[in-house]
C-alpha positions as CSV (number, residue, x, y, z in Angstrom):
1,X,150.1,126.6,-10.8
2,X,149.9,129.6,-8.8
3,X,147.8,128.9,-5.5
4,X,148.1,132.8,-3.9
5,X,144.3,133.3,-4.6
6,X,144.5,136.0,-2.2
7,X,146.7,138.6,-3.7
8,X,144.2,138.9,-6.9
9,X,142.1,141.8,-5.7
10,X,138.6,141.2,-4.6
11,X,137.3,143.4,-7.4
12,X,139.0,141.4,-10.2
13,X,137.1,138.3,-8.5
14,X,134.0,140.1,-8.4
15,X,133.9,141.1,-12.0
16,X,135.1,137.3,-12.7
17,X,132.3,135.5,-10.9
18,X,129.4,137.9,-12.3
19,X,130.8,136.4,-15.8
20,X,130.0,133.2,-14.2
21,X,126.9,134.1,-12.9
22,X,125.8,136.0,-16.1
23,X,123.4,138.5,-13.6
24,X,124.2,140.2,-10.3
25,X,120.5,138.9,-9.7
26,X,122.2,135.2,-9.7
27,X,125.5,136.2,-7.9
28,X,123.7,138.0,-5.1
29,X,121.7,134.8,-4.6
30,X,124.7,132.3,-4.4
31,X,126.3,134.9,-1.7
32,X,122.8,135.5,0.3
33,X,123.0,138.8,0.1
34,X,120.8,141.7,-2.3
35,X,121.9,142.7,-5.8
36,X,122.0,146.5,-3.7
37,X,124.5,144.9,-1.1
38,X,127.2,143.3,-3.9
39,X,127.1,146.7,-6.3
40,X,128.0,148.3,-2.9
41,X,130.7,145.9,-2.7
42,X,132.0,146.4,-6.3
43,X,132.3,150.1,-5.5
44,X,133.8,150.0,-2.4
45,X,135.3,146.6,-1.3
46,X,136.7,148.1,1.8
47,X,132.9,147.3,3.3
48,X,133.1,143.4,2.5
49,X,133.2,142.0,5.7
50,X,136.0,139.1,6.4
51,X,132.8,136.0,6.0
52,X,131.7,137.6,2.9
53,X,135.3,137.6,1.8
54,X,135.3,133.9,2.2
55,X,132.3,133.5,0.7
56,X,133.4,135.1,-2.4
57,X,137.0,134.0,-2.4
58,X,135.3,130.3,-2.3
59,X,133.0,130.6,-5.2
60,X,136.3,132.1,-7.2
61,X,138.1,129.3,-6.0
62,X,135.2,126.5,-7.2
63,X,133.6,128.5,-10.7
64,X,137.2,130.4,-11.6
65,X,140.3,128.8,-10.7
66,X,139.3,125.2,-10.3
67,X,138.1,125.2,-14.2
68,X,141.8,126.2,-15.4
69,X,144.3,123.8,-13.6
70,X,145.9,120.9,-15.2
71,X,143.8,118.3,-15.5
72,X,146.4,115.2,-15.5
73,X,146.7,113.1,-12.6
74,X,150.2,113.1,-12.1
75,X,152.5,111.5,-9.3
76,X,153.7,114.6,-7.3
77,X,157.0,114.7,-5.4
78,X,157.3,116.7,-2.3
79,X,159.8,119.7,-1.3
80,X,162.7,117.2,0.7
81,X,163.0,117.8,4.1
82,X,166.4,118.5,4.2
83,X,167.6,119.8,7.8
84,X,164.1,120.5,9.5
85,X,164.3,117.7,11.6
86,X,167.7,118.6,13.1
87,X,167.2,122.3,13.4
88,X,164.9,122.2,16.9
89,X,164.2,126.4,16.2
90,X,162.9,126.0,12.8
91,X,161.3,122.8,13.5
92,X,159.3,124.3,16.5
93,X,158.2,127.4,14.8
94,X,156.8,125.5,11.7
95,X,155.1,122.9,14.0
96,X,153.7,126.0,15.8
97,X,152.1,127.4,12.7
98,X,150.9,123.9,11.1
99,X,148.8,124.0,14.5
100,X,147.9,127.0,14.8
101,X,147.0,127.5,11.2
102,X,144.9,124.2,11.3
103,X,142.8,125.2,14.2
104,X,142.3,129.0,12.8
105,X,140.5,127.5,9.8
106,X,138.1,125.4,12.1
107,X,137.4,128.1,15.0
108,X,139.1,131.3,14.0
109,X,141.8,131.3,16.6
110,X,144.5,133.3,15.5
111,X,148.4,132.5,15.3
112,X,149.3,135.7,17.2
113,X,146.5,134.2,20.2
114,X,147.9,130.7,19.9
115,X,151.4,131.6,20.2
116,X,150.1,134.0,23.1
117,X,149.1,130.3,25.5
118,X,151.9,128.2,24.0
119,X,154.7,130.4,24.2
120,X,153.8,132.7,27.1
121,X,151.1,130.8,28.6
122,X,149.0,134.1,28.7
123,X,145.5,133.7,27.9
124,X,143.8,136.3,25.4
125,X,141.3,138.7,26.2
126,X,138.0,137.1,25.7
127,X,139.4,133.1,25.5
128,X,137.0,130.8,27.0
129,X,138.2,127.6,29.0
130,X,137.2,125.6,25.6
131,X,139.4,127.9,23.1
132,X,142.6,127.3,25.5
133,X,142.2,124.0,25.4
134,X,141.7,123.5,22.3
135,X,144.7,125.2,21.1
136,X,146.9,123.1,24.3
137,X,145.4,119.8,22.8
138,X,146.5,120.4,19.3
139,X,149.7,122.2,20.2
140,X,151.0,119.0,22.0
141,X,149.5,116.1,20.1
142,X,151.7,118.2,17.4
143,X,154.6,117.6,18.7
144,X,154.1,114.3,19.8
145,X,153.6,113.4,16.4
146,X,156.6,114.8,15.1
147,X,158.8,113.3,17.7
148,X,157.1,110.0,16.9
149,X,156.7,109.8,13.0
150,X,157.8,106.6,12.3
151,X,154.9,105.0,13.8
152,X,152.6,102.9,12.1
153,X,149.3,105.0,11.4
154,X,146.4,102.4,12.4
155,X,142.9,102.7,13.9
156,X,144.2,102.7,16.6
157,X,146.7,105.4,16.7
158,X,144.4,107.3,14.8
159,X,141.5,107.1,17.7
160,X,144.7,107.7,20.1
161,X,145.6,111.1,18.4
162,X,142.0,111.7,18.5
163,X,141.7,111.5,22.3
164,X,144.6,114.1,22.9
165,X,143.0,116.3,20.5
166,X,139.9,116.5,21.6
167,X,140.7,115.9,25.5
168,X,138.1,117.8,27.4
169,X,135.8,119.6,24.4
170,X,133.6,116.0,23.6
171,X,132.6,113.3,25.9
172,X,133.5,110.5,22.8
173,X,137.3,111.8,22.2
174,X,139.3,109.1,21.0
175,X,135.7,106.9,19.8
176,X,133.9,106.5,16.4
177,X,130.9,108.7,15.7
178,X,127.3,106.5,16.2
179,X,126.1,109.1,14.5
180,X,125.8,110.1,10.6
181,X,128.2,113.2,10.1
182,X,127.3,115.9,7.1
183,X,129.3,118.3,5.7
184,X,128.1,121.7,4.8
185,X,127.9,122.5,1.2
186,X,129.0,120.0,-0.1
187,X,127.2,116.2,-2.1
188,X,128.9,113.7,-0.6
189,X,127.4,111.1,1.3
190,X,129.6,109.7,4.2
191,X,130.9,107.1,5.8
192,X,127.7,105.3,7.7
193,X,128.7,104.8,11.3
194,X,128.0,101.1,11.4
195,X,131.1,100.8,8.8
196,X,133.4,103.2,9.7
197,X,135.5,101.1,11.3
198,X,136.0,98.4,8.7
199,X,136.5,101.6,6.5
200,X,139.4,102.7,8.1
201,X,141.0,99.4,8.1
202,X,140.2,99.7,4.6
203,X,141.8,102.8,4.5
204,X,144.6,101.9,6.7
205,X,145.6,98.7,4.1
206,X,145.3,100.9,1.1
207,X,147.3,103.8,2.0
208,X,150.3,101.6,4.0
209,X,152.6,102.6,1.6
210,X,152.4,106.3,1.1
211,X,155.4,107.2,-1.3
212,X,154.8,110.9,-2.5
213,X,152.1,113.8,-2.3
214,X,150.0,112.7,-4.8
215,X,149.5,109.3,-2.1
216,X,149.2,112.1,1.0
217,X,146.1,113.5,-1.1
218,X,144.4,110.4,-2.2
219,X,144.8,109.5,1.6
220,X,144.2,113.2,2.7
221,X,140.4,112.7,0.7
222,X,139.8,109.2,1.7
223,X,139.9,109.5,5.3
224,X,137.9,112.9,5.2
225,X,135.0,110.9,3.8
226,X,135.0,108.6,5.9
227,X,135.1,111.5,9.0
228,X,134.8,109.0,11.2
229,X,134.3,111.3,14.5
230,X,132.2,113.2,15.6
231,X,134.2,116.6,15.6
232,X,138.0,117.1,14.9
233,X,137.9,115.1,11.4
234,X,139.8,118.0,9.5
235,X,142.8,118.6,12.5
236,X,143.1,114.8,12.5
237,X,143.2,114.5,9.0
238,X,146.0,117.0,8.5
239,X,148.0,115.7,11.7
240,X,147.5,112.3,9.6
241,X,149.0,114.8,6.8
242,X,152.2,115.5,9.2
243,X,153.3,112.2,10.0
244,X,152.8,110.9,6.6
245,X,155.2,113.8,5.2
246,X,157.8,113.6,7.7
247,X,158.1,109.4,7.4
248,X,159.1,109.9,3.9
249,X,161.0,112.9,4.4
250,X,159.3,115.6,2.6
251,X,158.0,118.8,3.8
252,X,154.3,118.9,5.5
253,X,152.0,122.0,3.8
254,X,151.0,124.5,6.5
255,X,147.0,125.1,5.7
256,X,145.6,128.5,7.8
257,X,143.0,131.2,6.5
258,X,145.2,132.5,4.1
259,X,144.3,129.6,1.6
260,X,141.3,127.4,3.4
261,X,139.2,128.0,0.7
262,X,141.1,126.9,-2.2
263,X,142.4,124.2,0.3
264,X,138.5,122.8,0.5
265,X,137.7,123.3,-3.3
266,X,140.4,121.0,-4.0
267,X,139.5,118.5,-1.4
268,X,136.2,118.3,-3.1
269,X,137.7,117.8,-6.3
270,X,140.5,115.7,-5.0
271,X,137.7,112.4,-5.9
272,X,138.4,113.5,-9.3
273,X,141.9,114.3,-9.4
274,X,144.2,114.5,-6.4
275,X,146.9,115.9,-8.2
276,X,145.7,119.7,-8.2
277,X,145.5,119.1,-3.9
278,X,148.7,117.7,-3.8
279,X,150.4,120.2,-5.9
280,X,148.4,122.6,-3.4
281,X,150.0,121.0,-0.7
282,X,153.9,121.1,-2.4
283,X,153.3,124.8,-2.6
284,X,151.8,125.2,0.9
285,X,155.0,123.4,2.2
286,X,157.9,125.9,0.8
């Protein structure tokens, strides 16, 4: 499966999703913009701002590519970790950009900014207070993680990892949402508060024994349903993702912008079949 959704040209995904859509009428309407605007776009993509990009990158992702992927459910085997533990440069600089890429696809920050206050402790142009702290929280509950893998993931250590992450940026960090959470776009109903804990000791005891990718996605979905706080679900979820990887020695996926919106189409459909995320996840790992 090829997963590089962004080097097809946005024209070629244009001209794809009006077959979808039948009428320009139709396709307009799903992006919320005029039929005027999107012929505009079709004869000059150059004025397709970077959110209407995503908008149409994730309707290609869901109505184009999604249709055409191997439906089996499969067992899929990760990329071996090989030396990356023992090479501290290597291991450092991917660490870096599994942060840094998991924060740009919740707030925008970019790598070249995060690097900027963890490498040089220079603060961008712009950066408020929050933004700095949000990339210091994630930056070192990071490497915590990855110095201490082998740890038993619990509701505990879950709600622990929670308070470093969101340290300073919520007043509940490290507690259980009272509240019912939604997620944009998309039919699910969640987790209600009053049971997300015995969920996630549910969750805990069924994914104990994680043994390939296909487990890190069935876990990966399961514990984004429940979303049990409320803010930081998706950065905990794929620091959950890290230390499940490295304790059966297997490469983690680095998820950024450059594949977020193929990366929440196949969380969707993960409830379906988890093997299309965890095959996204293989090839977000080499």
């Amino acid at each position: 499966m090829n997963f590089d959704y962004k080097s097809i040209p946005c024209a070629k995904k244009i001209d794809d999703l009006l077959v979808y859509y039948k009428t320009s009428v139709a396709f307009a309407q799903a992006l919320g913009v005029t039929r005027m605007t999107l012929t505009a776009w079709r004869d000059n993509v150059q004025k397709i701002k970077v959110k209407n990009q995503d908008k149409i990158d994730l309707l290609w992702c869901k109505y184009v590519f999604l249709p055409n992927i191997d439906g089996e459910n499969k067992a899929v085997k990760g990329i071996d970790l090989g030396d990356f533990l023992l090479e501290p440069l290597v291991m450092d600089k991917a660490l870096r950009g599994m942060a840094a890429g998991s924060l740009e696809i919740e707030t925008g920050t970019q790598e070249i900014d995060f690097n900027s206050i963890v490498l040089e402790n220079i603060v961008p142009n712009n950066f408020y207070a929050k933004s700095v702290l949000e990339v210091q929280n994630i930056h070192h509950i990071t490497q915590e993680i990855a110095q201490d893998f082998q740890v038993d993931i619990d509701s505990q250590k879950i709600k622990d990892w929670h308070k470093v992450l969101m340290r300073g940026l919520v007043d509940n960090a490290g507690e259980f949402s009272t509240k019912q959470r939604v997620l944009p776009n998309v039919d699910t109903q969640l987790t209600h508060p009053d049971d997300i804990e015995e969920e996630l000791e549910n969750w805990v005891e069924e994914h104990s024994n994680i043994e390939n990718l296909s487990d890190v996605a069935k876990s990966h979905y399961h514990f984004e349903m429940i979303h049990p706080f409320s803010d930081g679900n998706g950065r905990i979820g794929r620091l959950i993702i890290l230390a499940q990887c490295l304790k059966i020695s297997i490469k983690p996926p680095t998820i950024n912008n450059n594949n977020k919106a193929l990366y929440y189409i196949l969380l969707e459909h993960a409830k379906v079949n988890p093997s299309a995320l965890a095959y996204f996840f293989r090839a977000c790992s080499k």
